[in-house]
TIGUKOL-132291 format. One record per residue (C-alpha): residue number from 1; x, y, z; residue in one letter. Coordinates in steps of 0.02 Angstrom, whole numbers, always signed. Example, Ala and Ser with C-alpha at 12.3 -4.5 7.8 and 13.67 -1.06 7.14 Angstrom:
REM TIGUKOL-132291
@n = 1	u = +615	v = -225	w = +390	res = a
@n = 2	u = +684	v = -53	w = +357	res = s
//
This chain:
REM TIGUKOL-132291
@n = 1	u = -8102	v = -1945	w = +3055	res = x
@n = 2	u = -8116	v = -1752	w = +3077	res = x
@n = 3	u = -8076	v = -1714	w = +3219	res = x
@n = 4	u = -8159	v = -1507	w = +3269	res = x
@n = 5	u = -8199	v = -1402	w = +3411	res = x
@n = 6	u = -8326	v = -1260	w = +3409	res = x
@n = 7	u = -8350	v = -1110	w = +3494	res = x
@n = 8	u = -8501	v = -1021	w = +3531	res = x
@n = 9	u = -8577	v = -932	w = +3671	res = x
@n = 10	u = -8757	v = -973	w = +3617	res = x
@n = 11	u = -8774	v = -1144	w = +3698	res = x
@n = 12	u = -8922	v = -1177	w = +3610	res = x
@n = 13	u = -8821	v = -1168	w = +3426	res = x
@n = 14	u = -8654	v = -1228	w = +3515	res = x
@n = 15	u = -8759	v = -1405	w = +3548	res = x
@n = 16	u = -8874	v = -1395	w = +3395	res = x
@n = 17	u = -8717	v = -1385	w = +3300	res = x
@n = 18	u = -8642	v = -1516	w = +3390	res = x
@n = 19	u = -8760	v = -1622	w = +3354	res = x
@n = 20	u = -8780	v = -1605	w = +3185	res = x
@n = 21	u = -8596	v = -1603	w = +3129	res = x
@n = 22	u = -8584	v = -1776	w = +3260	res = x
@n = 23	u = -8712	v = -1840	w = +3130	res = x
@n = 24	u = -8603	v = -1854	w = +2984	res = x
@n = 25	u = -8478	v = -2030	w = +2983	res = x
@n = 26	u = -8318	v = -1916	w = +2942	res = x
@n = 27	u = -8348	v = -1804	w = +3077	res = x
@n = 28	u = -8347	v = -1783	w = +3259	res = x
@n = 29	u = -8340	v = -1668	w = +3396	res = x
@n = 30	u = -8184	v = -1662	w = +3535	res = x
@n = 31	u = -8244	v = -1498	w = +3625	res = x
@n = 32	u = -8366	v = -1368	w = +3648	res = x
@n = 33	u = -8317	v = -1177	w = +3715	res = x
@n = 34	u = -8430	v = -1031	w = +3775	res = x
@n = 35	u = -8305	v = -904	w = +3728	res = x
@n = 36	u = -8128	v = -880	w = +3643	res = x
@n = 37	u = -8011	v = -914	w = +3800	res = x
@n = 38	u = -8100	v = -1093	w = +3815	res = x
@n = 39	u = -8072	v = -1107	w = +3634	res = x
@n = 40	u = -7870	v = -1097	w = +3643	res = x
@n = 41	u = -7879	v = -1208	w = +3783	res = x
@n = 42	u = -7975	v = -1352	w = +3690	res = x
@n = 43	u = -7870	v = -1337	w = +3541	res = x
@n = 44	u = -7719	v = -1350	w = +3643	res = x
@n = 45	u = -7784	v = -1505	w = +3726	res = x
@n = 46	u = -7873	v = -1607	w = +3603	res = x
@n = 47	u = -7780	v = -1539	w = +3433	res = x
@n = 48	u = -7919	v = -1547	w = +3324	res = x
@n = 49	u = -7896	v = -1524	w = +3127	res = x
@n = 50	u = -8045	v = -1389	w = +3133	res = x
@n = 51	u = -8092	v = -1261	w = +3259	res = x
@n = 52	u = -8271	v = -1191	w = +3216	res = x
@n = 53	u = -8305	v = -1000	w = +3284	res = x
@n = 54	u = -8429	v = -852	w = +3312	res = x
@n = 55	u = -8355	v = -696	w = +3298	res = x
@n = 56	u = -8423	v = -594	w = +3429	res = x
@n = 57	u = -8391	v = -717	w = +3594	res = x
@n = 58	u = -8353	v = -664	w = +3787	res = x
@n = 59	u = -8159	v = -640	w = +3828	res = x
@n = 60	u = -8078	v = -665	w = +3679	res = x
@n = 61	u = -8181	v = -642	w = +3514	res = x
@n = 62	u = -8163	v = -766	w = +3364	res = x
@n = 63	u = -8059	v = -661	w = +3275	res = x
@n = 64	u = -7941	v = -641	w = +3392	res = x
@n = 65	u = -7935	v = -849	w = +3419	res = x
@n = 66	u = -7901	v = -861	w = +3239	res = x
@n = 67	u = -7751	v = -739	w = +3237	res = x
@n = 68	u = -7668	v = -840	w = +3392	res = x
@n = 69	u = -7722	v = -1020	w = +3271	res = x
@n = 70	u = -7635	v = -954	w = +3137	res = x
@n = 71	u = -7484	v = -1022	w = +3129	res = x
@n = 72	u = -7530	v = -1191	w = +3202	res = x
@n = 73	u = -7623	v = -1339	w = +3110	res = x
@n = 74	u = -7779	v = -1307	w = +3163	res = x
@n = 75	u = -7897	v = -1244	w = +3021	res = x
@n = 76	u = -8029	v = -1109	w = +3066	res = x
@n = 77	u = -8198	v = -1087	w = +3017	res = x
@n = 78	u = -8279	v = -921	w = +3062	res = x
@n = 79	u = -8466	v = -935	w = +3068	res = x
@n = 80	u = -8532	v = -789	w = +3089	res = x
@n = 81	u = -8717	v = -645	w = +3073	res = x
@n = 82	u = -8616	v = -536	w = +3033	res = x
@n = 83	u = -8579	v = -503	w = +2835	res = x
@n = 84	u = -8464	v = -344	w = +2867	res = x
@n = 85	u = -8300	v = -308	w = +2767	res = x
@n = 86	u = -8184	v = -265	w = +2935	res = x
@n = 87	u = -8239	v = -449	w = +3004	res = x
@n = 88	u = -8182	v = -518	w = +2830	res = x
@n = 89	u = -8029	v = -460	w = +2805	res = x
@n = 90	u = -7954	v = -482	w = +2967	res = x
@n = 91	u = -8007	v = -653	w = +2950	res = x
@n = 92	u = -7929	v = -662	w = +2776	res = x
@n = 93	u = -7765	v = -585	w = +2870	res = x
@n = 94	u = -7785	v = -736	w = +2992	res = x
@n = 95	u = -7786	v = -858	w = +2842	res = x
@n = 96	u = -7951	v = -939	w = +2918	res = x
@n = 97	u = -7992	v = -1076	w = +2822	res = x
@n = 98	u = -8160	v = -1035	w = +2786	res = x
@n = 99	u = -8291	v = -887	w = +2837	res = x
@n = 100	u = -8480	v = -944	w = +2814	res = x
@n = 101	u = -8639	v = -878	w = +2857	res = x
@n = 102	u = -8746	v = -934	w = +2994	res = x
@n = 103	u = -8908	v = -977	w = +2894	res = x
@n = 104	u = -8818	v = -1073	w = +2788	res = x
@n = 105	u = -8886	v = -1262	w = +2782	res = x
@n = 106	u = -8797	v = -1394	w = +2890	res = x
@n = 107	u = -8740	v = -1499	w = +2738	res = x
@n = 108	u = -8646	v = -1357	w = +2696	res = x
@n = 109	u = -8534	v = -1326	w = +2854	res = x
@n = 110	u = -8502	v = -1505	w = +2838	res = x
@n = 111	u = -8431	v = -1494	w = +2628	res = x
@n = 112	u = -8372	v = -1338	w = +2679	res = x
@n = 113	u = -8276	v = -1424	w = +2832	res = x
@n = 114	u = -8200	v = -1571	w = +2688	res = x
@n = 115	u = -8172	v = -1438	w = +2565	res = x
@n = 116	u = -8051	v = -1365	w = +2694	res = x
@n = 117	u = -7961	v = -1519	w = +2752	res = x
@n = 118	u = -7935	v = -1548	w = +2566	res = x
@n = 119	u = -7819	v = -1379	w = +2564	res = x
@n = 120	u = -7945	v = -1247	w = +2513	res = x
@n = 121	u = -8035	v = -1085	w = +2565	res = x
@n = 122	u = -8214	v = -1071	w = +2557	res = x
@n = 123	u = -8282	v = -892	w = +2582	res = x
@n = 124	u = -8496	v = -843	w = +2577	res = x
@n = 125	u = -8544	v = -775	w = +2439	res = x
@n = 126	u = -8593	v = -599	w = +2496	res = x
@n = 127	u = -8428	v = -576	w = +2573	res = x
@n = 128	u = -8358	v = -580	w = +2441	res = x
@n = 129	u = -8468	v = -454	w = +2364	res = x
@n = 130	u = -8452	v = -337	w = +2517	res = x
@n = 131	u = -8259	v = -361	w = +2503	res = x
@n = 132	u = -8259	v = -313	w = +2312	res = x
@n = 133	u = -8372	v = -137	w = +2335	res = x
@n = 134	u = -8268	v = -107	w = +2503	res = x
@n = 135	u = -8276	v = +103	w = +2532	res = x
@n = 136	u = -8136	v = +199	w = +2565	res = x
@n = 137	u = -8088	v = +279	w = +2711	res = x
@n = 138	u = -8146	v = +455	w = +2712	res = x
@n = 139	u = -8046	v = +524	w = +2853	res = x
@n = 140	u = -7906	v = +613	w = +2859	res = x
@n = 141	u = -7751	v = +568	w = +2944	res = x
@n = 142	u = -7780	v = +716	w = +3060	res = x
@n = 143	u = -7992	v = +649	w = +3120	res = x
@n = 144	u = -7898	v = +472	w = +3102	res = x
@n = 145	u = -7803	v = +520	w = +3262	res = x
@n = 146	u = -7951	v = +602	w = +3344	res = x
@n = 147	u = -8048	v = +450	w = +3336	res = x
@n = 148	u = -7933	v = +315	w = +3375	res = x
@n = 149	u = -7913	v = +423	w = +3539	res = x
@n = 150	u = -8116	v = +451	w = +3566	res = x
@n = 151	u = -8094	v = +261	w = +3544	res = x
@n = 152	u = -7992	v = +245	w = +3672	res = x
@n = 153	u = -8120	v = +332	w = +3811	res = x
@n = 154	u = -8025	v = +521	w = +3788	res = x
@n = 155	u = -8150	v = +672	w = +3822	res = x
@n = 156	u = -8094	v = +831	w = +3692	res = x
@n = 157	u = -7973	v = +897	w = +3824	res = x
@n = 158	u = -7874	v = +742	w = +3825	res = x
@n = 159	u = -7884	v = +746	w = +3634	res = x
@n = 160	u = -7833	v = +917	w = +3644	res = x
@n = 161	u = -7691	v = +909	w = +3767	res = x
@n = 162	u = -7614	v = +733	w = +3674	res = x
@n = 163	u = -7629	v = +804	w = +3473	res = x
@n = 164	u = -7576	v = +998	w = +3529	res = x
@n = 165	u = -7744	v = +1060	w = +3496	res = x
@n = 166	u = -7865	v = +1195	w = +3572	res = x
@n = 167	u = -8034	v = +1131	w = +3630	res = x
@n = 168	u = -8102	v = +1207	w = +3495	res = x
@n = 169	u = -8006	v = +1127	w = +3357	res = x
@n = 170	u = -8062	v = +962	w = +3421	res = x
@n = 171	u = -8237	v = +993	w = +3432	res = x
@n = 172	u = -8237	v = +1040	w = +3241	res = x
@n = 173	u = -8127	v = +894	w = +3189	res = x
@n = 174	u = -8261	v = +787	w = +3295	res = x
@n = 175	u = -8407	v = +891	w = +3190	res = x
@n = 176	u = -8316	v = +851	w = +3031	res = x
@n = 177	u = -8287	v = +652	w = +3079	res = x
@n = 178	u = -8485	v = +630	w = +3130	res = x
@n = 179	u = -8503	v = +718	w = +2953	res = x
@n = 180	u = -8403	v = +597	w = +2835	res = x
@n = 181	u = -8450	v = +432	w = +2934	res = x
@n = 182	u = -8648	v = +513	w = +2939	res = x
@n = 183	u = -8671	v = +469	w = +3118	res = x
@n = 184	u = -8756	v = +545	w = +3253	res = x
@n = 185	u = -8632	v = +530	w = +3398	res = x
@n = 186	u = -8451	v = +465	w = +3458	res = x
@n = 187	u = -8530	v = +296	w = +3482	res = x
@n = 188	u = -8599	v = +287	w = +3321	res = x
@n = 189	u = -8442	v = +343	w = +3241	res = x
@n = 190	u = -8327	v = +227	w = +3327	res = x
@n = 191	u = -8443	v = +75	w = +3275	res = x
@n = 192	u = -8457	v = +131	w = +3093	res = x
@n = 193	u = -8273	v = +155	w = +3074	res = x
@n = 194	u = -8244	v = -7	w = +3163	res = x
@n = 195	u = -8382	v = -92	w = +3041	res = x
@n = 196	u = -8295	v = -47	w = +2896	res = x
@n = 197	u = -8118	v = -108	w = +2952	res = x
@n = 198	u = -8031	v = +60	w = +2935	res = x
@n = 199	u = -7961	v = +15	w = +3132	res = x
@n = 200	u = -7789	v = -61	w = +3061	res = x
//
């Protein structure tokens, strides 16, 4: 028997899921978590062979989960919306087991899930895709400093004052970033550059 545990803080999917992975003979469910933190804690108690995960989850996102997993036996599955290079290859860092799709169909997950225990890596199609035309960064090491700190919550004084800048200088490195990333705003810019992985 398999054992698994899955996270996700939709309860709807977290016990639709449940329900149909309980279905197959092979496989059952130990433990259902709302968020990341409850995940570690199930694993820890039940020490399943497969811990299934959303990415984006309250307290401690999948990703992070799978980075503390990864040196246990515990196999992760990240099952995710969200077909975006960064996600991937921090997963692929965290030697997740597998990285699927949310629409894919239920017979899937549960191959995919035997596929897994069997020793292998199963990755969704268009990831794979997205991982092969991946973009460069187009920042310089210079506007890579200025946004990691507008990332961190700095205003273009603090930016100033920490790189050994004028005011000025900042606001046209800022002009220049919002140019390459074409974005609107710091917001935008942070999640594009965040989207695309370049956050190492």
């Amino acid at each position: 028997m398999i054992r698994i545990v899955i996270a996700e803080d939709q309860r709807l999917l977290l016990g639709a899921l449940g329900s149909l992975l309980d279905l197959e003979d092979d496989l059952e469910v130990v433990g259902k978590a709302k968020n990341g933190d409850e995940a570690i804690q199930l694993v820890k108690l039940h020490q399943p062979d497969i811990c299934i995960m959303d990415i984006e989850m309250p307290i401690k996102s999948g990703l992070d989960v799978a980075e503390e997993l990864k040196d246990t036996d515990c196999k992760v599955i990240i099952l995710t919306t969200f077909a975006r290079v960064g996600y991937f290859e921090r997963a692929r860092d965290a030697n997740v087991g597998g990285y699927l799709l949310k629409d894919s169909p239920s017979e899937e997950l549960a191959n995919s899930i035997r596929i897994i225990m069997d020793g292998r890596k199963i990755y969704a199609p268009e990831l794979i895709d997205i991982a092969y035309s991946k973009q460069e960064n187009p920042l310089s090491e210079r506007e890579e400093q200025v946004i990691r700190l507008i990332a961190e919550g700095k205003n273009t004084k603090e930016i100033a004052n920490q790189l050994y800048l004028t005011t000025g200088t900042v606001r046209n490195y800022v002009s220049i970033i919002l140019d390459k990333l074409d974005v609107s705003n710091r917001i935008e810019a942070i999640s594009r550059f965040k989207e695309k992985g370049w956050f190492k």
